[in-house]
C-alpha positions as CSV (number, residue, x, y, z in Angstrom):
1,X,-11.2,58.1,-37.6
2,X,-14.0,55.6,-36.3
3,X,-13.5,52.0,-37.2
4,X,-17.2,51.0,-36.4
5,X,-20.8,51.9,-36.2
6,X,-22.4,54.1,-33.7
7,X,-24.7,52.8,-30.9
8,X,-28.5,53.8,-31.6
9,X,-30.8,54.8,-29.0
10,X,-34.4,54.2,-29.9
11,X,-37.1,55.9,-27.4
12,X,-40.5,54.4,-26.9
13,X,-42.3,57.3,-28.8
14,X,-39.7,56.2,-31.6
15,X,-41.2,52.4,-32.0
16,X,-43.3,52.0,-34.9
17,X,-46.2,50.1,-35.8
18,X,-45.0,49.8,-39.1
19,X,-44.9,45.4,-38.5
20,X,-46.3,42.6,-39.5
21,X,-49.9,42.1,-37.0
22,X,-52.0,39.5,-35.8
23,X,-55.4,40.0,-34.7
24,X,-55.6,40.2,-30.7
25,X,-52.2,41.5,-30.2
26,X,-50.4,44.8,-31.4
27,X,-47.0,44.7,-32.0
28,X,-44.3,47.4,-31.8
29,X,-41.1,47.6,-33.7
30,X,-37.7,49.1,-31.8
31,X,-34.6,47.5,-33.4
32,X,-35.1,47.0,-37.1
33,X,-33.7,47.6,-40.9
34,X,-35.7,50.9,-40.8
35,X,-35.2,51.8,-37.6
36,X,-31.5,51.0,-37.0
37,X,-30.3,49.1,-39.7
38,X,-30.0,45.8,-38.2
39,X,-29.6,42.8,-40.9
40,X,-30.0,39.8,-38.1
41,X,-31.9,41.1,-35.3
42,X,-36.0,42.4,-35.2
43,X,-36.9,43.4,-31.2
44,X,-39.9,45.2,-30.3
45,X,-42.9,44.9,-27.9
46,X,-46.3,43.3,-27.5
47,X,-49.2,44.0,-26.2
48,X,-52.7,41.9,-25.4
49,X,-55.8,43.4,-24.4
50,X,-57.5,41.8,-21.5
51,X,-59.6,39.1,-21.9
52,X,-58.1,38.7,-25.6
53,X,-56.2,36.0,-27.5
54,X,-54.1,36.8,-30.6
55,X,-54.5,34.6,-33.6
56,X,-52.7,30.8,-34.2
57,X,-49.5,32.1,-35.9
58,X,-46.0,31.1,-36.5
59,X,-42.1,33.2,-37.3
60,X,-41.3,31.1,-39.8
61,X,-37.5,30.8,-39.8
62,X,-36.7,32.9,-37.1
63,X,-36.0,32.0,-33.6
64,X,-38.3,34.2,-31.1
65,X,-37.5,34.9,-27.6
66,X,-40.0,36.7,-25.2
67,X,-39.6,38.5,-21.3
68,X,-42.9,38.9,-19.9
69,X,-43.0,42.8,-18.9
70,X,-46.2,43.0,-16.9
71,X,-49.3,40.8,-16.8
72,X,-49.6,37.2,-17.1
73,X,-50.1,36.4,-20.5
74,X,-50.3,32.4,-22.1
75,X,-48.9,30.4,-24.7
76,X,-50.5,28.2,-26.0
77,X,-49.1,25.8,-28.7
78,X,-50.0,21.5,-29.9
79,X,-48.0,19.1,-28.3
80,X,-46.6,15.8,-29.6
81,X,-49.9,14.0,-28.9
82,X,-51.6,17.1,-31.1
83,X,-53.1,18.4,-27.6
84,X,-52.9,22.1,-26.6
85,X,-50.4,22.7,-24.2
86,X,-50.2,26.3,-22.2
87,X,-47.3,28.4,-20.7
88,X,-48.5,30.3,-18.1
89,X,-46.0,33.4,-16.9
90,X,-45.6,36.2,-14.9
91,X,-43.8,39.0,-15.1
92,X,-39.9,38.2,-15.8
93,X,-40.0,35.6,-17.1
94,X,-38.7,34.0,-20.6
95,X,-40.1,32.3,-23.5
96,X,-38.6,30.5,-26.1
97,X,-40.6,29.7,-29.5
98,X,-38.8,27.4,-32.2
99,X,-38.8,28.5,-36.0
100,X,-42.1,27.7,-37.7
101,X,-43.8,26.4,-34.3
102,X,-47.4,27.9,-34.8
103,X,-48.6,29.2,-31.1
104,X,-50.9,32.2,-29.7
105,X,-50.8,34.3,-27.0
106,X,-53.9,34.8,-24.8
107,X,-54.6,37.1,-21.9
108,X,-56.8,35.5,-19.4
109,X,-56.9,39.2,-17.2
110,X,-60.5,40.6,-17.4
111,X,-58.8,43.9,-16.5
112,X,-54.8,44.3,-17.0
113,X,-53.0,44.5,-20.1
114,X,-50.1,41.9,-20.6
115,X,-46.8,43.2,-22.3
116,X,-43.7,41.5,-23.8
117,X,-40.9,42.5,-25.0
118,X,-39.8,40.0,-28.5
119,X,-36.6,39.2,-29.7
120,X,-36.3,37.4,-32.9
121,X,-33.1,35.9,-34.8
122,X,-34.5,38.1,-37.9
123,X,-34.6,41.7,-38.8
124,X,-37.8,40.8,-40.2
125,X,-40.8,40.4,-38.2
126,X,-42.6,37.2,-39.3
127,X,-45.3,36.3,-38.7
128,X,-47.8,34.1,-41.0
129,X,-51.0,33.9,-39.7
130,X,-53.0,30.5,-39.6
131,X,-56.5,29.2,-39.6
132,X,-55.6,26.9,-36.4
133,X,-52.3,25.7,-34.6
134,X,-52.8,22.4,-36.7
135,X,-52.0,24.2,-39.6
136,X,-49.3,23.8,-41.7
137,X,-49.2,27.0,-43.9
């Protein structure tokens, strides 16, 4: 007689695509409602073209954590004088981006694809879009 859930084991021809997009990036979904019936936790991937930015976006509610896989992909978000402020990374390291805190990501490489991997405190993937990062949508 089990008393909890089994483990899942999701392969990387098993993400899906099947998420919420914003132009300049594709994301992938690995742990979700669908995929493993999670109810608190989305994690997938993202990838950015070279020489591409995503669109100004925020995760509404849900606390987003990133590990640079490969590449050196930037973040770029308004600071508290309303300037843009970058994160530059490399490969290994961590992001953190607060609920609602719009942001892009941008790949400066002319010729290698940057990819993250994205935890976020939802099962949902959120992601609303804006017109700018000095929106408030």
């Amino acid at each position: 007689m089990s008393f909890h859930e089994p483990l899942h084991h999701v392969v990387p021809a098993g993400l899906s695509d099947e998420t919420a997009q914003s132009s300049g990036m594709y994301r992938r979904a690995a742990i979700s409602g669908p995929s493993v019936g999670s109810s608190r936790l989305w994690m997938g991937q993202t990838h950015v073209a070279p020489s591409t930015r995503s669109a100004d976006h925020h995760h509404g509610d849900s606390e987003t954590a990133i590990y640079v896989v490969s590449g050196h992909p930037s973040f770029v978000f308004l600071g508290d004088d309303g300037a843009e402020r970058r994160i530059d990374t490399s490969p290994g390291d961590y992001v953190f981006v607060p609920p609602f805190t719009p942001h892009r990501e941008e790949n400066p490489s002319p010729d290698e694809e940057a990819v993250v991997v994205i935890a976020r405190s939802s099962q949902e993937a959120i992601v609303v879009n804006l017109p700018s990062l000095g929106s408030t949508l």
